[in-house]
C-alpha positions as CSV (number, residue, x, y, z in Angstrom):
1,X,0.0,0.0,0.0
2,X,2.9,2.6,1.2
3,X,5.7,3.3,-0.9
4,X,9.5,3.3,1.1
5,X,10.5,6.4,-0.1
6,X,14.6,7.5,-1.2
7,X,17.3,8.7,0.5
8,X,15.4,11.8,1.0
9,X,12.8,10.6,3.0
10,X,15.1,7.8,5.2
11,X,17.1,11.2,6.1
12,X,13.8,12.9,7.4
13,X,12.8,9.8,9.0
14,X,16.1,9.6,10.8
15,X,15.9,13.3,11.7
16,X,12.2,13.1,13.2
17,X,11.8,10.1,14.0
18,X,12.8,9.5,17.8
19,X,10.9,12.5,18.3
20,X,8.0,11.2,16.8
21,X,7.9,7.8,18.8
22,X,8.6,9.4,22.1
23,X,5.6,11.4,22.0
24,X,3.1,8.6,20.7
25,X,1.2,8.7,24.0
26,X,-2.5,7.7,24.9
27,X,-5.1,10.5,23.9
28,X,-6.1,12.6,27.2
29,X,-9.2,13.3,25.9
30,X,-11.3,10.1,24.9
31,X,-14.4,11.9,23.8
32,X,-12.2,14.1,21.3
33,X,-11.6,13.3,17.9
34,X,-9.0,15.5,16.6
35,X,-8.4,19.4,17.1
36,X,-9.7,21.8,14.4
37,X,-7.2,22.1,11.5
38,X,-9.6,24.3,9.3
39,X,-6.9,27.6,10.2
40,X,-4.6,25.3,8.5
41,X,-6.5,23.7,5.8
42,X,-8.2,26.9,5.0
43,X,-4.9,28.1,3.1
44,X,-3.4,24.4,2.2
45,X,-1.6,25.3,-1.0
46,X,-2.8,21.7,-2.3
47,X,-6.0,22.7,-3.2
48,X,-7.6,20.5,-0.7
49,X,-6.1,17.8,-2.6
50,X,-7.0,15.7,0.4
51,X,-10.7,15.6,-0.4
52,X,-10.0,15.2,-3.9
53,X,-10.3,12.2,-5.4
54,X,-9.0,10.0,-2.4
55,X,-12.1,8.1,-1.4
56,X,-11.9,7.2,2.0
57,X,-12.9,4.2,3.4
58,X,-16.3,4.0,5.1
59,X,-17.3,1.3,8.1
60,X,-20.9,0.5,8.0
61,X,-20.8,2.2,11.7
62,X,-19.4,4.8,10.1
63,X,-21.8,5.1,7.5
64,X,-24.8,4.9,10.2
65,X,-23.3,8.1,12.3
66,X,-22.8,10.1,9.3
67,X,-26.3,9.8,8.0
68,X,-27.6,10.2,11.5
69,X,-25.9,13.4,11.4
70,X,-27.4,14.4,7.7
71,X,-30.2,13.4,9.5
72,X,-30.4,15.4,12.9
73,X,-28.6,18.8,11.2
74,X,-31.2,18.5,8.1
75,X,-28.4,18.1,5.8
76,X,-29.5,17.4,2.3
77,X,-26.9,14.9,0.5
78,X,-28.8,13.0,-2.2
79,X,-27.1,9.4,-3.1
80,X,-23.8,10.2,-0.2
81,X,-21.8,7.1,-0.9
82,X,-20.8,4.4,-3.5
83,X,-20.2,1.0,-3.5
84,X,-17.3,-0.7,-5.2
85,X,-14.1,-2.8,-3.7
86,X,-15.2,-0.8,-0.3
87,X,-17.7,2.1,0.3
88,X,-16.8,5.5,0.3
89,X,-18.2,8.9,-0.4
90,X,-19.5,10.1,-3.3
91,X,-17.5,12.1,-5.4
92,X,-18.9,15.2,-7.1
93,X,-18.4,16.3,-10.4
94,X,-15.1,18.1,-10.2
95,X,-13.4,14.8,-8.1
96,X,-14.0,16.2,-4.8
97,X,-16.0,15.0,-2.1
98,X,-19.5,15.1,-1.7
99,X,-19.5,16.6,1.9
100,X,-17.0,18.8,1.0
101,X,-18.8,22.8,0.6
102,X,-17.4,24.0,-2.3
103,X,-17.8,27.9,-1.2
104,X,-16.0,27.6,1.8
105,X,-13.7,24.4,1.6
106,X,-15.0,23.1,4.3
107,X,-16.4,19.6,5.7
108,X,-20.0,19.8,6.4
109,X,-19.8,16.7,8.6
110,X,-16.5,17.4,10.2
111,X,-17.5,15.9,13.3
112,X,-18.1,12.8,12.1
113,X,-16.3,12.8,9.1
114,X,-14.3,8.8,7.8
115,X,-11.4,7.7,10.3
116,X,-8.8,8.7,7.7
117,X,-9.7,12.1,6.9
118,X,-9.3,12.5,10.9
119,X,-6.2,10.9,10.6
120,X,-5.4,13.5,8.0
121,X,-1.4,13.5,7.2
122,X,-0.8,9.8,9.2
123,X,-1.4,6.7,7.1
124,X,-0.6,3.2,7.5
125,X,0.2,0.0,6.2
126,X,-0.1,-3.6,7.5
127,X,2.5,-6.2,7.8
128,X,0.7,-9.3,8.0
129,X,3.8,-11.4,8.7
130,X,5.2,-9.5,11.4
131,X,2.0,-8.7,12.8
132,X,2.3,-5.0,13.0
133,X,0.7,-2.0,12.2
134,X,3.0,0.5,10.5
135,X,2.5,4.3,10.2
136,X,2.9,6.5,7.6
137,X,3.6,10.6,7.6
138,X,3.1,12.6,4.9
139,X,5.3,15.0,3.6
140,X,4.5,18.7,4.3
141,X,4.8,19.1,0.0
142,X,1.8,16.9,-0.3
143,X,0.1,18.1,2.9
144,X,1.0,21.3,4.6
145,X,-0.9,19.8,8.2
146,X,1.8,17.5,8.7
147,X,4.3,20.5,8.7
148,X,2.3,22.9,11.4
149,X,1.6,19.7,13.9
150,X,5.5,18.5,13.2
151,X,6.2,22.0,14.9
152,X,4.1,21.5,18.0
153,X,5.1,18.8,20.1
154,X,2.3,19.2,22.5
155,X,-0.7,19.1,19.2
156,X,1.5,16.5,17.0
157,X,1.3,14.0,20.6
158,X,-2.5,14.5,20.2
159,X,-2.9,14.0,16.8
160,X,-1.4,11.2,16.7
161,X,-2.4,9.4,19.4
162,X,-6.1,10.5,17.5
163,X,-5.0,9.0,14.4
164,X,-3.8,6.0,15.7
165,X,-6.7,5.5,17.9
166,X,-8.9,6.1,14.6
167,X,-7.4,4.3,12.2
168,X,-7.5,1.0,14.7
169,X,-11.1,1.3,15.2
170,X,-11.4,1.7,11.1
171,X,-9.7,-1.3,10.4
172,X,-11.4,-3.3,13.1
173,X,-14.4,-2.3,11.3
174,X,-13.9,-2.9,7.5
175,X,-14.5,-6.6,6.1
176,X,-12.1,-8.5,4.6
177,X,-12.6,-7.6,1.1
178,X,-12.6,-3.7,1.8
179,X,-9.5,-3.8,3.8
180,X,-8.1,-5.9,1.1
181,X,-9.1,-3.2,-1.4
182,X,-8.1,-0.1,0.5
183,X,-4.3,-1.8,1.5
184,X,-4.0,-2.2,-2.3
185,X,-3.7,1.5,-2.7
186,X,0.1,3.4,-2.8
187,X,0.8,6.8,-0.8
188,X,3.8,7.8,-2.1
189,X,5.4,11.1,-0.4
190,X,5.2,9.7,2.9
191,X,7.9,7.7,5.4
192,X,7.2,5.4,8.1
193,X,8.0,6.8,12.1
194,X,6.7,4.1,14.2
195,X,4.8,0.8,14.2
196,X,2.5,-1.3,16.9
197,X,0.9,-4.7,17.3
198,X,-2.5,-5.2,15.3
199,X,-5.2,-7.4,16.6
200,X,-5.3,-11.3,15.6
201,X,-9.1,-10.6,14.1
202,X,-7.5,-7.5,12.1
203,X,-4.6,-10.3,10.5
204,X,-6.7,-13.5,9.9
205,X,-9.0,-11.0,7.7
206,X,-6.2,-10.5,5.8
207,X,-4.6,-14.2,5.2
């Protein structure tokens, strides 16, 4: 799924990473999903390129809470998702997503929005033979986030423990085939800074 990137990125990784393993720490706040970015994302020099055309993964719990919240904040959002290898949101003419607000850049269900957009610049990829985990930055070239919360020791702590915490409930989630489907996919740009166990029921769906 994740691409080992050159020399470049092994010398970043070596720069960052101690830093970035000391301070993978439980989330304080349980209830939390992820502090608001939008100061950040508002001027992301990408374009947003995060909600275009990347098709995040959606859990059927997932899927349930965000039309609950359609629901509850009279949302309109006619046919929200798609069905192929694994669900995910509709995309709208111009590749974005559907819940994205094309006015104002903003996600109309942040709140509740998939696992991996919380996770924003932190990916992953599974190693099924060593039973881990692995995880994934991004470069601040292909998202600017990962830049401001590699500054902050004290917000890059929470946001990854947040990531962490919501990509293992994602992938906990997802069927066989989906997670199948969705490991298939390659993130170049990105280096890997720390890895963890991953539940037995997480590797037999993937044998």
């Amino acid at each position: 799924m994740f691409i080992q990137n050159s020399s470049k990125a092994l010398l970043t990784m070596n720069h960052t990473s101690k830093k970035l393993v000391m301070i993978s720490m439980p989330f304080e706040n349980k209830n939390k999903r992820q502090e608001n970015f939008f100061d950040t994302c508002s001027h992301c020099k990408t374009g947003w390129s995060c909600c275009l055309g990347t098709r995040p993964p959606i859990s059927a719990d997932r899927r349930s809470i965000i039309e609950a919240f359609l629901k509850k904040n009279k949302i309109a959002v006619e046919n929200a998702f798609v069905q192929e290898e694994y669900v995910f949101p509709r995309e709208q003419p111009d590749g974005y997503c559907v819940f994205r607000n094309g006015k104002t850049g903003k996600c109309v269900i942040h709140s509740v929005k998939p696992e991996t957009c919380v996770a924003g610049p932190v990916t992953f990829d599974i190693n099924v033979r060593g039973g881990k985990i692995e995880w994934f930055l991004k470069f601040e070239t292909l998202c600017p986030l990962a830049g401001v919360v590699g500054k902050n020791k004290a917000v890059l702590k929470r946001h990854l423990a947040s990531a962490k915490k919501e990509v293992l409930r994602l992938v906990d989630e997802l069927d066989a085939g989906a997670l199948k489907a969705i490991l298939k996919k390659d993130e170049p740009e990105t280096f890997k800074f720390d890895e963890d166990n991953v539940s037995k029921s997480v590797l037999n769906k993937l044998r």
